[in-house]
C-alpha positions as CSV (number, residue, x, y, z in Angstrom):
1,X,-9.5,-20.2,-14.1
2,X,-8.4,-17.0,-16.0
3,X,-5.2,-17.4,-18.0
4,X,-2.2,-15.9,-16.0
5,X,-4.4,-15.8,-13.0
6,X,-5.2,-18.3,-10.1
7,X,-7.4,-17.2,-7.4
8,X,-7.5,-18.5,-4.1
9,X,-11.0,-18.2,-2.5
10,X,-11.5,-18.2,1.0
11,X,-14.8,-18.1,3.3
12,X,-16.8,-15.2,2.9
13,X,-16.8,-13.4,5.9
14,X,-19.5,-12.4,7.9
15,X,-21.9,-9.6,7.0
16,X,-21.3,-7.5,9.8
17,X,-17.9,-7.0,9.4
18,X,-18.2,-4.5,6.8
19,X,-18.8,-1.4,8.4
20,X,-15.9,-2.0,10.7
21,X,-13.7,-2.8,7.6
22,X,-14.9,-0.4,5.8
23,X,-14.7,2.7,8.6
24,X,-11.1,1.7,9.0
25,X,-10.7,2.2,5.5
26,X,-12.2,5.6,5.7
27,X,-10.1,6.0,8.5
28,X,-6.8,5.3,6.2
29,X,-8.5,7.4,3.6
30,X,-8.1,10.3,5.8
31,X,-5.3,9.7,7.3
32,X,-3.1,9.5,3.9
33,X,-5.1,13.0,2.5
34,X,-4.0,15.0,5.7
35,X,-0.2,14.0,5.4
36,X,-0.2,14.8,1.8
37,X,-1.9,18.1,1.9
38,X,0.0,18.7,5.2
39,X,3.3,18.8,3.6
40,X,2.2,20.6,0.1
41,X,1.1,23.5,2.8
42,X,4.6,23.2,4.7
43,X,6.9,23.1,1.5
44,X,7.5,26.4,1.5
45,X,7.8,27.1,5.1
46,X,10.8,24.4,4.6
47,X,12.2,25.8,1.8
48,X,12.8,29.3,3.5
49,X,14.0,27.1,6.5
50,X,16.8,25.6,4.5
51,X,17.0,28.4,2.2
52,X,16.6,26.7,-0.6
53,X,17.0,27.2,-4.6
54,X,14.3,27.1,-6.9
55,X,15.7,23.7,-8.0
56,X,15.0,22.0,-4.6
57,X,11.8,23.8,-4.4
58,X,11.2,21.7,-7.4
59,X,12.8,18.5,-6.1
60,X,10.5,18.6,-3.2
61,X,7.3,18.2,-5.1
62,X,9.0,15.9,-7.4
63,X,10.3,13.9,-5.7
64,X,7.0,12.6,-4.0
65,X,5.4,12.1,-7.3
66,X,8.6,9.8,-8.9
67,X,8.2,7.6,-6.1
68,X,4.7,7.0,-6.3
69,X,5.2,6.2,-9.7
70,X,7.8,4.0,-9.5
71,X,5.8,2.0,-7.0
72,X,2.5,2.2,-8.2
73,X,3.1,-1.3,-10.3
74,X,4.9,-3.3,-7.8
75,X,2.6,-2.2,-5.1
76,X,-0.7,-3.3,-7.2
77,X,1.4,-6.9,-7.9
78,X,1.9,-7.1,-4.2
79,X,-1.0,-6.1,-3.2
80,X,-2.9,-8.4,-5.2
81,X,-0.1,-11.2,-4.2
82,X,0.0,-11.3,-0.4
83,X,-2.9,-9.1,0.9
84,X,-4.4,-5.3,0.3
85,X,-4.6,-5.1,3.9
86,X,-0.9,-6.5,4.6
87,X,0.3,-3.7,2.2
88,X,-2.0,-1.1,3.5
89,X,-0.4,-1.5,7.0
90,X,3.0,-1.5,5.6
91,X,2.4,1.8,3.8
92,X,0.8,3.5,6.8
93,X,4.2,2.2,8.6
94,X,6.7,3.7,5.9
95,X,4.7,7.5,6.0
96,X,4.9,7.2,9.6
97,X,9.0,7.0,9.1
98,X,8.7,10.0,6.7
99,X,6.8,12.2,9.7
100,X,9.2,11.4,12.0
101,X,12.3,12.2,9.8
102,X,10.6,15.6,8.7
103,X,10.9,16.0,12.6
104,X,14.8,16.0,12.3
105,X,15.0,17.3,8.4
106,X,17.8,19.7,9.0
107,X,18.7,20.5,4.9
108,X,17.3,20.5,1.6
109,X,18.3,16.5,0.8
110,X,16.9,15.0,4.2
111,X,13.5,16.7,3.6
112,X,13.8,15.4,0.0
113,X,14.4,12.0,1.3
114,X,11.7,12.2,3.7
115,X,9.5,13.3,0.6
116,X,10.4,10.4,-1.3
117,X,9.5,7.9,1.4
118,X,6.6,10.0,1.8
119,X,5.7,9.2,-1.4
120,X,6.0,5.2,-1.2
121,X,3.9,5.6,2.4
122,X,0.9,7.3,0.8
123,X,1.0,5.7,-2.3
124,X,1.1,2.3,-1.2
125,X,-1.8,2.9,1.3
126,X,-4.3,4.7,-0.8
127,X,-4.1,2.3,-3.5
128,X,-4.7,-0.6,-1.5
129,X,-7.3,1.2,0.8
130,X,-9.2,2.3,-2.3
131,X,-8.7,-1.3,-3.9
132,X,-10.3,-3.1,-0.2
133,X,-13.4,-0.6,-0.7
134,X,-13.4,-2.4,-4.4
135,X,-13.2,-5.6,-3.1
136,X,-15.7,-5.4,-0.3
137,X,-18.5,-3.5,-2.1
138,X,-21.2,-5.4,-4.5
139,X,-21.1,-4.5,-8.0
140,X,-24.7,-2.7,-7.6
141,X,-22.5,-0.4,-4.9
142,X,-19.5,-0.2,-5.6
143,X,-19.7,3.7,-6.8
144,X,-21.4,4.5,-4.1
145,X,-18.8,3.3,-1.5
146,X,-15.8,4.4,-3.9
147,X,-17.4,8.0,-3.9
148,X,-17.7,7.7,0.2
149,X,-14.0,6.8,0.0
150,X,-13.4,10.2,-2.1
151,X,-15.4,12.4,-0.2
152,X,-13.5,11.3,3.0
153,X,-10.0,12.2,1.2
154,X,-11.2,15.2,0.0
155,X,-12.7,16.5,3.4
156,X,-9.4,15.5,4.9
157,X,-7.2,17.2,2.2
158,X,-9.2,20.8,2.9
159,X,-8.8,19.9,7.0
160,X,-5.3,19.4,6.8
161,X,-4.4,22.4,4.5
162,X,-6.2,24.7,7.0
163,X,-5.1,23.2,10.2
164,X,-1.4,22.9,8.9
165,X,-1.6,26.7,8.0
166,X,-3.0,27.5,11.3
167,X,-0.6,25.5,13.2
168,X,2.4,26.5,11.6
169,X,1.3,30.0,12.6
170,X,0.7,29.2,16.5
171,X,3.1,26.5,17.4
172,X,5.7,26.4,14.4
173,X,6.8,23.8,12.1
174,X,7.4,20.6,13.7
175,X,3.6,20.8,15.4
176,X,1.6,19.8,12.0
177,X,4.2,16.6,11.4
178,X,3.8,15.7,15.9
179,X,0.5,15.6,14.8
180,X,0.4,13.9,11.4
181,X,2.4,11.1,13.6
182,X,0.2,10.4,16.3
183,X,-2.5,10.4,13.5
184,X,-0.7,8.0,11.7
185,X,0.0,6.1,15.0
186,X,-3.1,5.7,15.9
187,X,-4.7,4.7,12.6
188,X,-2.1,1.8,12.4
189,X,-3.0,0.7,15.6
190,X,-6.6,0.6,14.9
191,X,-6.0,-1.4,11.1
192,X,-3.9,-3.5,12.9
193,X,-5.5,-5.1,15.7
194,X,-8.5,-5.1,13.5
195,X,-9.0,-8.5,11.0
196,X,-11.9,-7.6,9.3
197,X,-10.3,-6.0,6.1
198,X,-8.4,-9.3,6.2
199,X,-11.6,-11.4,5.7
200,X,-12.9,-9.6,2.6
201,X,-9.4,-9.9,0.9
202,X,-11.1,-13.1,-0.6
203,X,-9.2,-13.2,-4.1
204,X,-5.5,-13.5,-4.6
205,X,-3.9,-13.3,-8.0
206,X,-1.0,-15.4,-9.1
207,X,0.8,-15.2,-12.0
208,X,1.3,-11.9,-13.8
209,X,-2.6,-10.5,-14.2
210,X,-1.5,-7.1,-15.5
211,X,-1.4,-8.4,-19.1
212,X,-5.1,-10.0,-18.6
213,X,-6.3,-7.0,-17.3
214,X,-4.7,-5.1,-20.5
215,X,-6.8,-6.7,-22.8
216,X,-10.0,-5.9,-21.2
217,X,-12.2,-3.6,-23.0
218,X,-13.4,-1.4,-20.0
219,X,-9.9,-1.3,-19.2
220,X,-8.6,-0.1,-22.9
221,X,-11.6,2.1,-23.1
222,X,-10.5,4.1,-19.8
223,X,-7.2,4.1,-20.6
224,X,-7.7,6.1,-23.8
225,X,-9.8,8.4,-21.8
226,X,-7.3,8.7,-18.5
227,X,-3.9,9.5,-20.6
228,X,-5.6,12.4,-22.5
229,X,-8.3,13.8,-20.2
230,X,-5.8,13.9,-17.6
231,X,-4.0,16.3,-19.5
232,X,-6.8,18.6,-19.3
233,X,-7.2,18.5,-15.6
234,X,-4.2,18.8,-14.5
235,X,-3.5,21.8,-16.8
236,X,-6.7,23.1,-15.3
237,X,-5.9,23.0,-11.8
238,X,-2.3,23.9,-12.1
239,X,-2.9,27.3,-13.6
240,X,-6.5,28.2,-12.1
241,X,-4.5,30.0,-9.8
242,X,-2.0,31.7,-11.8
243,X,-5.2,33.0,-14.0
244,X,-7.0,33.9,-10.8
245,X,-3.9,35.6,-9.1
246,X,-1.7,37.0,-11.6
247,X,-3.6,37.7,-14.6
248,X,-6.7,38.8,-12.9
249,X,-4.9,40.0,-10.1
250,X,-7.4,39.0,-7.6
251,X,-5.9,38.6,-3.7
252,X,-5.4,35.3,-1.9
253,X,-8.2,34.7,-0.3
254,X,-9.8,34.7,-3.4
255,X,-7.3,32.8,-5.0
256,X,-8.2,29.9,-1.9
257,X,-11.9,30.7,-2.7
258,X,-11.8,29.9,-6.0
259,X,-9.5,26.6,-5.5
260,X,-11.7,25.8,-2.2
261,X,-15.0,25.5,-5.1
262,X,-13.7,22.9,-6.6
263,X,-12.9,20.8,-3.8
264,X,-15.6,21.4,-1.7
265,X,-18.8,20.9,-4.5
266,X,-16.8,17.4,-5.7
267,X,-16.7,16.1,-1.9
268,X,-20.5,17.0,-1.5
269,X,-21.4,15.1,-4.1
270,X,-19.3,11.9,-5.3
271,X,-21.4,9.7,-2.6
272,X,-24.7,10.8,-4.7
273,X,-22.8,10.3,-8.0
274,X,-20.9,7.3,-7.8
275,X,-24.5,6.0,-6.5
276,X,-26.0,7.1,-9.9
277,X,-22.8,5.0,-11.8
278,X,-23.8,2.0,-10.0
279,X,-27.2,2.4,-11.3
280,X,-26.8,3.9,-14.8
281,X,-23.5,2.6,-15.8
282,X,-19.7,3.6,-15.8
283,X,-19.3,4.9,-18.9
284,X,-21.9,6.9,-19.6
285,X,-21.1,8.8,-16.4
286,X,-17.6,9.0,-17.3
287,X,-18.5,10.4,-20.8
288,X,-21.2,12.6,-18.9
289,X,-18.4,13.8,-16.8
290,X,-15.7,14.5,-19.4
291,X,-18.3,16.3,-21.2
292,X,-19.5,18.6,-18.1
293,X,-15.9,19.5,-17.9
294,X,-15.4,20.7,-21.3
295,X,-18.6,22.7,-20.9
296,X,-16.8,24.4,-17.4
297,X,-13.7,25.3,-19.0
298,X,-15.5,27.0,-21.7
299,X,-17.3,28.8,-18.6
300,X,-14.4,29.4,-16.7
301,X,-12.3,31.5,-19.8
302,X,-14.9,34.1,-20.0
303,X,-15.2,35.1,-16.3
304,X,-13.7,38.1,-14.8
305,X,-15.4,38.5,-11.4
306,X,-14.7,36.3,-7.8
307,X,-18.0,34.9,-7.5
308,X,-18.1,34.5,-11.3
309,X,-14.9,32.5,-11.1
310,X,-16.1,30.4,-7.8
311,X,-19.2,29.1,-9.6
312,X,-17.1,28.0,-12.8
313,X,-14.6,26.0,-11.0
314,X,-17.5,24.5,-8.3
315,X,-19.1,23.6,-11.7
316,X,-15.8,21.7,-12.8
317,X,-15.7,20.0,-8.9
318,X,-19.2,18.5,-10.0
319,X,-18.4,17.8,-13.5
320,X,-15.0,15.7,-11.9
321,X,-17.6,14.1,-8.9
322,X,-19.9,12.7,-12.2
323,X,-16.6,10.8,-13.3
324,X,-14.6,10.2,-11.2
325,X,-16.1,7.5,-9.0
326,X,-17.4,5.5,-11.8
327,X,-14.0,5.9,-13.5
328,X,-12.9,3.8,-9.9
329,X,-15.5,1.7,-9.8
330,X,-15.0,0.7,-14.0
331,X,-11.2,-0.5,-12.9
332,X,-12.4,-2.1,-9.7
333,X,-15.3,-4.1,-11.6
334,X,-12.6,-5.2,-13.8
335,X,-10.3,-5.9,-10.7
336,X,-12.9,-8.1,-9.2
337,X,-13.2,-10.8,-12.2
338,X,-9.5,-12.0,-11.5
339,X,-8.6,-11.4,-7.9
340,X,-6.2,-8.0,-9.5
341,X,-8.0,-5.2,-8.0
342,X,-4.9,-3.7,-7.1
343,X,-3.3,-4.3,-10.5
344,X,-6.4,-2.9,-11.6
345,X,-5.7,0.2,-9.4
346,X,-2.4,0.2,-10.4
347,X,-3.2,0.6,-13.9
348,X,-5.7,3.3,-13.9
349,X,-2.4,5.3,-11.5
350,X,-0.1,4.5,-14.0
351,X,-2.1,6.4,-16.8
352,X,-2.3,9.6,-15.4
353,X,1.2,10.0,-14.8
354,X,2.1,11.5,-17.5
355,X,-0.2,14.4,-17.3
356,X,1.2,14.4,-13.5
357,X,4.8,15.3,-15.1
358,X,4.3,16.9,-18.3
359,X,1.4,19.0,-18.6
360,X,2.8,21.6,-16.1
361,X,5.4,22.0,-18.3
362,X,3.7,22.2,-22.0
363,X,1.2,24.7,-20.0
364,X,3.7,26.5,-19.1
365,X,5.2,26.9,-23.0
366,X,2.1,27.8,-24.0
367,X,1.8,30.1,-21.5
368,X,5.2,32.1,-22.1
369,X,4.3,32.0,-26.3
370,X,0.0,32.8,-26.1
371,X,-1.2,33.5,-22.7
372,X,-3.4,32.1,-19.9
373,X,-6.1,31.6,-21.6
374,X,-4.7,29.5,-24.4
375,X,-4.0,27.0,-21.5
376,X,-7.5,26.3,-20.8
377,X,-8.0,26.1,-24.6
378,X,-5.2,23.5,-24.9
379,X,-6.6,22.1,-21.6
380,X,-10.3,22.1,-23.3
381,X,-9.0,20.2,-26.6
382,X,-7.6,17.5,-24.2
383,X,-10.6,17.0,-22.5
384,X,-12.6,16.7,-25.7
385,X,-10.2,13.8,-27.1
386,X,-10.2,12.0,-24.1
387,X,-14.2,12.0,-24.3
388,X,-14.0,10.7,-27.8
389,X,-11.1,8.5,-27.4
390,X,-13.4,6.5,-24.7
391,X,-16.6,6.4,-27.2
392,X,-14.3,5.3,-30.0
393,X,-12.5,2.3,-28.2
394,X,-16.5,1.7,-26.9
395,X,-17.7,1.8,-30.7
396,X,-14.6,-0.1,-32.2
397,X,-14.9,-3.3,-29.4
398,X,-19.1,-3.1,-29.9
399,X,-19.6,-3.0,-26.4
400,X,-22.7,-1.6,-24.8
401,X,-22.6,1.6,-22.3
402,X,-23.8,-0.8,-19.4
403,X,-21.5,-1.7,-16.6
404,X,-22.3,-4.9,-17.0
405,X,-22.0,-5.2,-20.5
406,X,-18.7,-2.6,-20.8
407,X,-16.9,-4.7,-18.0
408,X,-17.5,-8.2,-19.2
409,X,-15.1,-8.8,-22.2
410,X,-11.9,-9.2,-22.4
């Protein structure tokens, strides 16, 4: 028994529960990607709607992203403590309140509240969706599934953008959240009267396990690539479109092209990818990744031309499908050892937070004092340090590049 740890181990369930399981999962997957992308399309409807300041503009956004911080811990405790699929319900439940009260938002601080419950809704379900795909998938798949998981999220993301776009157009403003509700609705009802995510919830975690899963090696060795390399990525897709639109002065649509790239190439591909982590290892994918994005940032500064600019940011889609499902699966593997998979998810959340908040704003300094382009170059130094930072905790612990081997001490 792990110190700070107990697990409680019941039956194995049956082998053919895992497609249903993991279907409703996918189900939850997109459910949660269409209500967030939904409302990031609707923000500014809303703030013309309640005419509001550039400050509550600002609150809107932010207040999402505070909440799912402040949750992200307890959630992962909770998770790991009375159920993933327990908690999953209850966050499908609490975005399902935040639909219904955008419904009846009729000023700038009920649509912020409604953002911040929002916030706890999604959070708590797509953590502990993503940590039952963990659980239920075999080490030697594991990336494969995870990747499924992504490319589900990220198809749903580019659906609900459109169709919230399109909607608000036809029908006006309260159509996309009718029908993020009935969405919602209906996924509950489906996880609920289903049991079989609750049969693979096999492990529960007593005690604290966050401070086990801190000493872990993999875990160390992601974390010193997560704080800094998300730096570079959320630099990077921040200000892609204020270097496609403003300096280059290229029109919306290609402006949606360009951001469409990125999306599209990394759902297409983090099935085949996370695939390849399961066979080859977490880490060197991740370090493969990392590297790939470095390699498309340099790209993506020296092109001038639409299609030019398309292909560089696709590039970075498939450099960011390389990592990131074997960065999921590396947490989850770690997860697995001590029942914690949702501490373990919490974790790897909790580290690229910071980029979350700050690296808008130190691009934009940079911005006002050298330009555009000195963004991606700040974004590009990042990216390279977080590469490093992993291969120097790797070197410094003497632990092998194989999953097995990079996920087994602690």
């Amino acid at each position: 028994m792990s110190e700070g740890s107990e697990l409680s181990e019941r039956t194995p369930p049956d082998e053919s529960n895992r497609t249903a399981a993991l279907l409703g999962l996918y189900l939850v997957s997109f459910t949660n990607a269409l209500g967030s992308q939904t409302l990031v399309t609707l923000i500014p409807e809303y703030a013309v709607l309640f005419q509001a300041s550039p400050y509550w503009i600002g609150a809107f956004t932010t207040a999402f992203a505070l909440a799912g911080t402040v949750i992200v811990l307890p959630v992962g405790w909770l998770s790991d403590r009375v159920g993933k699929a327990t908690v999953l319900r209850w966050g499908l439940a609490v975005s399902i309140v935040s639909y219904i009260l955008f419904l009846f938002a009729h000023d700038e601080v009920t649509f912020a509240v409604g953002r911040v419950i929002q916030g706890i809704g999604i959070t708590s379900g797509a953590m502990t969706s993503l940590a039952l795909v963990g659980e239920i998938a075999g080490e030697g798949e594991r990336g494969r599934m995870i990747g499924t998981f992504n490319s589900i999220r990220n198809m749903s993301g580019a659906i609900g953008a459109a169709a919230a776009g399109w909607m608000l157009g036809q029908f006006g403003i309260l159509a996309p959240n009718v029908v993020l509700i009935i969405v919602s609705i209906t996924a509950l009802f489906l996880v609920s009267r289903s049991r079989h995510m609750d049969s693979f919830d096999v492990a529960r975690a007593r005690g604290f396990p966050l401070t086990l899963l801190a000493r872990s090696t993999a875990i160390q060795a992601m974390a010193a690539f997560r704080v800094l390399y998300g730096f570079g990525v959320v630099m990077t897709r921040t200000f892609v479109p204020i270097y496609v639109g403003i300096t280059l002065g290229l029109g919306p649509l290609y402006v949606g092209l360009v951001i469409s790239a990125e999306q599209t190439v990394n759902m297409l591909f983090q099935r085949f990818t996370g695939s390849l982590s399961d066979r080859f290892g977490r880490f060197p994918m991740v370090t493969l990744g990392g590297c790939l994005y470095a390699v498309g940032l340099v790209i993506l500064t020296t092109q001038r031309t639409p299609y030019a600019l398309i292909a560089a940011n696709g590039f970075l889609g498939l450099a960011d499908a390389i990592r990131e499902p074997a960065s999921m699966a590396a947490f989850a593997d770690e997860g697995q050892k001590t029942g914690s998979v949702g501490s373990a998810f919490a974790i790897r959340q909790i580290l690229w937070r910071p980029s979350m908040v700050l690296a808008p704003m130190m691009g934009g300094a940079v911005m006002a004092a050298l330009g555009v382009r000195s963004v991606f170059y700040l974004a590009l130094a990042f990216t390279i340090a977080g590469v490093l930072g992993v291969r120097l905790v790797l070197t410094l612990r003497g632990t092998s590049d194989g999953v097995r081997q990079a996920t087994s001490q602690h």
